[in-house]
C-alpha positions in Angstrom: -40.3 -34.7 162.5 -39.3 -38.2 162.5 -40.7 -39.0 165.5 -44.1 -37.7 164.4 -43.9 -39.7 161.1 -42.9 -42.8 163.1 -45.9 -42.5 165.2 -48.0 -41.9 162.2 -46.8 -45.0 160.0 -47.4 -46.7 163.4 -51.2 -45.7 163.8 -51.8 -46.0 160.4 -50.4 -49.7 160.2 -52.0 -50.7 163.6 -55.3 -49.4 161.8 -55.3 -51.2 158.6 -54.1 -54.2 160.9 -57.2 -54.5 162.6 -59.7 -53.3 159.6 -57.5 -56.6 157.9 -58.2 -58.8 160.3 -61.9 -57.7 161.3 -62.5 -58.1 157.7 -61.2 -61.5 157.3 -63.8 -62.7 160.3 -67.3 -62.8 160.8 -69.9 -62.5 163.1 -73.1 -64.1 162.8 -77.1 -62.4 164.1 -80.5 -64.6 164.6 -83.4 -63.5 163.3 -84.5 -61.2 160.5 -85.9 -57.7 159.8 -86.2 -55.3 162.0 -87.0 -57.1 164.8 -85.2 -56.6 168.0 -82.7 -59.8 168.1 -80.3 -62.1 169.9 -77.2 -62.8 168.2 -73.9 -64.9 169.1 -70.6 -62.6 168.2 -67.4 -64.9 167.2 -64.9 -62.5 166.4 -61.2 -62.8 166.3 -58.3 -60.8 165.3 -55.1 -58.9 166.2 -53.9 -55.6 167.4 -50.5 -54.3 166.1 -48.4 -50.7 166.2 -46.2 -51.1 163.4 -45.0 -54.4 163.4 -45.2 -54.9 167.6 -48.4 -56.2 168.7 -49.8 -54.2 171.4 -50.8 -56.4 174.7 -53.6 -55.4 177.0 -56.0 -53.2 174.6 -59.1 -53.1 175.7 -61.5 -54.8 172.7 -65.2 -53.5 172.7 -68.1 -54.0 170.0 -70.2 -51.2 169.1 -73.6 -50.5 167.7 -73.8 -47.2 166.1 -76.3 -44.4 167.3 -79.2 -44.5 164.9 -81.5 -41.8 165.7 -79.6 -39.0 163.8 -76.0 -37.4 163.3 -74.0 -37.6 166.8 -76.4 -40.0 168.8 -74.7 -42.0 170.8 -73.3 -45.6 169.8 -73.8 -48.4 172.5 -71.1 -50.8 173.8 -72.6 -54.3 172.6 -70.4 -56.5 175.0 -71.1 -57.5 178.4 -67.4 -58.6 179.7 -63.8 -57.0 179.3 -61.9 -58.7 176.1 -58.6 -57.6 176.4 -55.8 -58.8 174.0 -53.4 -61.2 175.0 -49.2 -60.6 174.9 -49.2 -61.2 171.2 -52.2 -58.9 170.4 -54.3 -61.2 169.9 -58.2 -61.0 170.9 -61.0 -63.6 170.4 -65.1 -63.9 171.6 -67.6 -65.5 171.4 -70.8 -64.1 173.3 -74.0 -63.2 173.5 -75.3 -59.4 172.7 -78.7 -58.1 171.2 -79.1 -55.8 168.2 -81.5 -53.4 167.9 -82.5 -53.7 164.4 -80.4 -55.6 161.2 -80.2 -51.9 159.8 -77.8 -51.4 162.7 -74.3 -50.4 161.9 -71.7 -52.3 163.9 -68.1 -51.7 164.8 -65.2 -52.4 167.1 -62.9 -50.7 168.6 -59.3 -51.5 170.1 -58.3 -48.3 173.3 -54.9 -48.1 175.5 -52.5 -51.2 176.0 -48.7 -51.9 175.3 -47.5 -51.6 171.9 -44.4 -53.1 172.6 -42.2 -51.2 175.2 -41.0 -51.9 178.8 -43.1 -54.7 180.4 -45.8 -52.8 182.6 -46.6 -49.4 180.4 -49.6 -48.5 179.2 -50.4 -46.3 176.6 -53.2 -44.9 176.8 -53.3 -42.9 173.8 -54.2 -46.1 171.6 -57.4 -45.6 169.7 -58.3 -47.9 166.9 -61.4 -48.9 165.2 -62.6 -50.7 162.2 -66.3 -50.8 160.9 -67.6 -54.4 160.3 -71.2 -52.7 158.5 -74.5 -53.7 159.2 -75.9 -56.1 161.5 -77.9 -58.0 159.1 -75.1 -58.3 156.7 -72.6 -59.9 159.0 -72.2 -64.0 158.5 -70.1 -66.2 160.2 -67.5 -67.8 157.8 -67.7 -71.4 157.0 -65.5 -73.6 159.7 -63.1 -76.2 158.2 
């Protein structure tokens, strides 16, 4: 029973980790309507289990399936982003949205959440919703 709570605390910190820090960025879209449009993504954040950052997750951003309940959402970004040994992930890069009505997320899979160099877990699934396209702004730089 404790190690099934453990695990839970775990995935629910790890989840309100990245929803934290996905809400505290921004990412930015050209254009406006519902015009088909290129946008540059700059996204940053941090991927923890409990309090251990989890190395090597796999970082993808998604646009949700918009022609009815259960289509099929579409990975936006054309490279691996992968978090670095302190769970950290950043990009910057091109992708195209299919309409500023479009519903954007991302989503952290597998990596290590701190145990013996080398392991992979790939039972990791986290993901936070960042809304819609056209809503998205990058923040002001200082």
């Amino acid at each position: 029973m404790v190690s099934f709570c453990a695990r839970s605390f775990a995935v629910a910190t790890v989840f309100v980790s990245l929803v934290g820090c996905v809400a505290l960025t921004g990412c930015g879209v050209a254009g406006t309507g519902d015009a088909p449009s290129a946008g540059t993504l700059s996204l940053s954040g941090r991927v923890h289990g409990g309090q251990q950052p989890v190395s090597g997750s796999t970082i993808q951003l998604w646009a949700a399936g918009s022609s009815g309940y259960g289509s099929a959402a579409t990975p936006k970004l054309t490279s691996v982003v992968t978090t670095d040994a302190g769970g950290n992930f950043n990009f910057s890069t091109l992708y195209t949205c299919p309409s500023s009505t479009t519903q954007m997320y991302v989503t952290a899979t597998q990596g290590n959440p701190g145990m013996s160099s080398g392991t992979n877990n790939a039972g990791i699934a986290m993901m936070a919703a960042l809304g819609l396209a056209a809503t998205c702004r990058p923040l002001p730089r200082s």
